[in-house]
N, C-alpha and C positions, 0 to 999 in steps of 0.2 A: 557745167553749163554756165555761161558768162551770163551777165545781167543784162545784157544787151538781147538776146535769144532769151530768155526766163520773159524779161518783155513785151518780146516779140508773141511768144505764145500765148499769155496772159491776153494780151490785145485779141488774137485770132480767139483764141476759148471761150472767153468771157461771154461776149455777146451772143455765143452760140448756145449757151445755156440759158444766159437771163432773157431770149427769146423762146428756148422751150419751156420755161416756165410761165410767161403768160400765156403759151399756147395752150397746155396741158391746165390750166387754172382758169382760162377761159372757156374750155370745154366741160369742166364740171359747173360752171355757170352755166354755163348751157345745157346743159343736162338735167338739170329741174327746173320745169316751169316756177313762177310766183304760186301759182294755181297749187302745183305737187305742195310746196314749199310749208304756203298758208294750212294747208289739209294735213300735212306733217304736225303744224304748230296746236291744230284743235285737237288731235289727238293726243298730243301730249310729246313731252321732249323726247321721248326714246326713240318714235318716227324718224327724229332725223339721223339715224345711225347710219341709213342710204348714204345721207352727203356726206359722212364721212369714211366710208366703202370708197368713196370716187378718190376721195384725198388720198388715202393708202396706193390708191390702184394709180391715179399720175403722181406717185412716187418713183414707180415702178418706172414710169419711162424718164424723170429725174434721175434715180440713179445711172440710169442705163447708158444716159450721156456724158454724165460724168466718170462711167467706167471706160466708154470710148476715148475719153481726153486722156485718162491715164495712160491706159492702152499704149497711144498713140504718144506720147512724154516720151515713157518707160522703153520703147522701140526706137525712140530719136535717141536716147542717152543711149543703148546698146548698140547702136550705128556709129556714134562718137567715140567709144570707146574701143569698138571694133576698128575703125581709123588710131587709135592714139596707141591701142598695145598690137597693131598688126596682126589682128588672129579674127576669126569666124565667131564670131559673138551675136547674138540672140535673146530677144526677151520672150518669153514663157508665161502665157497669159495665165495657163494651165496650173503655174504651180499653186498644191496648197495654199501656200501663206500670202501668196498676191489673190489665189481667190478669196480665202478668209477675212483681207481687207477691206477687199471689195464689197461683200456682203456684209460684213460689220457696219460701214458706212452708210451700204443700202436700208440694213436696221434703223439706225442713229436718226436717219436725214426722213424716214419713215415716221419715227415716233415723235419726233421734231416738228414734223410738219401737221399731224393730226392731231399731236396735244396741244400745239399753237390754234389749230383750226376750233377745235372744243373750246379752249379759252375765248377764245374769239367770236362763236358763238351763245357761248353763255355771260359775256359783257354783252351783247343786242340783246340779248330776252331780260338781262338785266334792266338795261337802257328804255328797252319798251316798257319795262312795267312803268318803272318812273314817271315817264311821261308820257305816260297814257296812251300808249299806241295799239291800234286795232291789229287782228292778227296780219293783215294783206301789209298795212305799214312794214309789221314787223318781218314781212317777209321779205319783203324790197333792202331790209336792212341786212337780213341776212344773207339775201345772193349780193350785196354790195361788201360782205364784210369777206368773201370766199378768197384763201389766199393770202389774210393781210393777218399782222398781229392783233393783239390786244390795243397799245395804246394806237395805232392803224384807225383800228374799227370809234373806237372814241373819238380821235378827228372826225373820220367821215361821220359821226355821228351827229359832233361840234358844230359841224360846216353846214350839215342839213337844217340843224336846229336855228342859225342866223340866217339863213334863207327864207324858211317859214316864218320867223319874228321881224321879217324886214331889215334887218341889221346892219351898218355900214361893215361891221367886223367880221361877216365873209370875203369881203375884201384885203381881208388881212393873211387869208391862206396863199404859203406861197406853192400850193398845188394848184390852186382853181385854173379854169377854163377864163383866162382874161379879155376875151372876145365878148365876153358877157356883163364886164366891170359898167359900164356906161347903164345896163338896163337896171342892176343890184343897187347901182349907186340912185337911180331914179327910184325904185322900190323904198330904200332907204329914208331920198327925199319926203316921199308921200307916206310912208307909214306903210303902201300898202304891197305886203308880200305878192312875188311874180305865183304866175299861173303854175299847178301843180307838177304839171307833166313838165312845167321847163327844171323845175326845182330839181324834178327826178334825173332830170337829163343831163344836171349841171352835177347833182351830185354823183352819179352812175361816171362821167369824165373824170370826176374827183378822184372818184377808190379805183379810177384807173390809172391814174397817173400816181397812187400810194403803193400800188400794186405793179406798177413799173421801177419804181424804186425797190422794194422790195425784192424784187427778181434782179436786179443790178446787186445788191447787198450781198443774198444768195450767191448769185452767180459769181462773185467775186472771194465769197470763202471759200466757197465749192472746188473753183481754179486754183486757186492758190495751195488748200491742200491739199490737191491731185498734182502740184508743178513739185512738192516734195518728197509727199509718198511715195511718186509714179519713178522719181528718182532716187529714193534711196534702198526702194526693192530691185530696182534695175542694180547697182551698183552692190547689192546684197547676191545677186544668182550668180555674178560673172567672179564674186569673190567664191559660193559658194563649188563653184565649178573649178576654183584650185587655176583659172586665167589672170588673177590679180592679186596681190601680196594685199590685206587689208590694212599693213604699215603703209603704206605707200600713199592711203588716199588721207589728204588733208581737206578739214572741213573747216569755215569759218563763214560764223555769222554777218550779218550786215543787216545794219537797220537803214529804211529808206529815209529820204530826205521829205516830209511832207510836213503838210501844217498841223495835225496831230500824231506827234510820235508821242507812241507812249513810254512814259516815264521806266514802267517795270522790264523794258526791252532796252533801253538806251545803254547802260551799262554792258549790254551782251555785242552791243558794236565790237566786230575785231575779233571774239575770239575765237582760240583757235581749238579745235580737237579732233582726235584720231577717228578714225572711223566705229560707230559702235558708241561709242563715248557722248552721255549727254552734258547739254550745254545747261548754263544755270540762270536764271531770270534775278532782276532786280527785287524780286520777292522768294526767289530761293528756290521754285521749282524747278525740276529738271524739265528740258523739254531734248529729242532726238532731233526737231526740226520745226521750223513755224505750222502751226499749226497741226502738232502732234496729238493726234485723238486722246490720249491719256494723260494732255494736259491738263488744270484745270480749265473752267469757258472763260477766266478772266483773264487770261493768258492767249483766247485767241480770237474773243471777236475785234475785230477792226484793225488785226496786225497785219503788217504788211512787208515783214520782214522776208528775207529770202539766206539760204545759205548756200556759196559755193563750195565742192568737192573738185578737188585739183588732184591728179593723179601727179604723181611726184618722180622723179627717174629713178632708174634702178640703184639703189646705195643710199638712197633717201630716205628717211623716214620721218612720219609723221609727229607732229607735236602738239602737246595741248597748252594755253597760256590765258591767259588774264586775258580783260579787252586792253586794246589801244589805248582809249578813255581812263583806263583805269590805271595804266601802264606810269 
């Protein structure tokens, strides 16, 4: 698949995931009143075990889209490929090992998501002790923190606390709500902090807009490592079905062109290897593809790499080499 189409898809995907997760994160907000929340908190922290019940359970419909994107990759490369070797080719949503990924990743992006949520709840009740916030505060903090990470939850934490103290340096968050700059900054002037429910309202837009980010970040590892798995199990059945010589398929890395490339990837520009064959990082790990689950996590948050698989003509075969860069 050309980088042109890998693209393409990414653009179409993306946004369709990082809108189901504010969806599905905004209905476990919505799902406990302040009221539940606060009644949770006097009980004692294990109450909140409900809100993180909800986070497992819109996992469920997370994964569920990003098996449809698969899905749907994994059936356009078997389309493509059925055009390139002229034969009746087919992707097999059914087999084992495409379901076993599936669900390993439904695992991962599960435990990911509720151990983030736990962290994230237990920096607010840290946060409230500190500064002395009553349990209803402490509850508005934490339907504000639903969704977001750790250092997430400490902004919106940040950004509330120079609201209340009159601050000019809520003006400094480049999330805030800037329709509001002109009143903060008069607040500022006089010393004297805005009225409570707007503070609520400004901060509530805040961890929405960290939470919109958030779901772009997601959304974009999410795609990215369904744009390679989703092909390289496609390209794993049609060999397994004895329709493609696995000499034949050449693979080769490509790092993007952006403002942070990382350093541990640049080296892998260019190279080349057989199908099956992993590639090797500036730090020496093996990876099978960007964002290969078994790689290490330093290896794939914020990569953006891609690699194409060239099916090669009969007499051809594939070869493995150094990068370019290195060349």
């Amino acid at each position: 698949m050309t980088r042109k189409r890998l693209d393409e898809l990414l653009a179409r995907l993306q946004p369709k995931l990082a809108r189901r997760f504010r969806q599905v994160m905004q209905r476990v907000r919505d799902k406990r009143t302040l009221a539940e929340i606060e009644a949770a908190l006097e009980a004692g922290g294990g109450a909140l075990a409900p809100l993180l019940d909800d986070i497992d359970q819109a996992t469920a419909v997370l994964a569920s889209q990003s098996a449809a994107a698969h899905a749907f990759i994994a059936a356009e490369v078997a389309e493509e490929l059925a055009t390139k070797l002229d034969k009746l080719i087919s992707y097999d949503g059914t087999n084992p090992r495409a379901v076993a990924v599936l669900a390993r990743r439904r695992l991962e992006l599960s435990t990911e998501l509720v151990e983030t949520q736990r962290q994230a709840i237990g920096e607010t009740l840290r946060l409230g002790l500190e500064n002395g916030l009553n349990p209803r505060q402490t509850a508005v903090a934490i339907r504000d923190s639903i969704g977001l990470t750790v250092p997430q939850t400490q902004w919106v934490a940040n950004y509330r606390r120079k609201l209340e103290n009159a601050s000019r340096g809520a003006l400094d968050n480049a999330l805030r709500d800037a329709r509001s700059d002109r009143a903060v900054a008069r607040a500022a002037a006089t010393g004297t902090p805005l009225p409570q429910a707007r503070i609520d309202k400004l901060v509530e837009r805040y961890a929405e807009r960290q939470l919109n980010y958030r779901a772009e970040v997601i959304a974009r590892e999410e795609t990215l490592r369904s744009l390679e798995a989703a092909q390289d199990e496609a390209f794993q059945q049609v060999i397994d079905a004895g329709q493609l010589d696995a000499d034949r398929v050449q693979l080769e890395w490509h790092q993007r062109s952006r403002p942070n490339m990382r350093d541990i990837h640049r080296p892998m520009d260019g190279q080349l290897r057989r199908f099956g064959e992993a590639f090797v990082s500036g730090a020496g790990n093996l990876l099978r593809f960007p964002h290969d689950p078994d790689a290490p996590l330093s290896e794939l948050l914020g990569c953006g790499c891609y690699v194409t698989r060239r099916v090669l003509p009969v007499g051809q075969v594939a070869v493995s080499g150094e990068s370019k860069l290195s060349a």
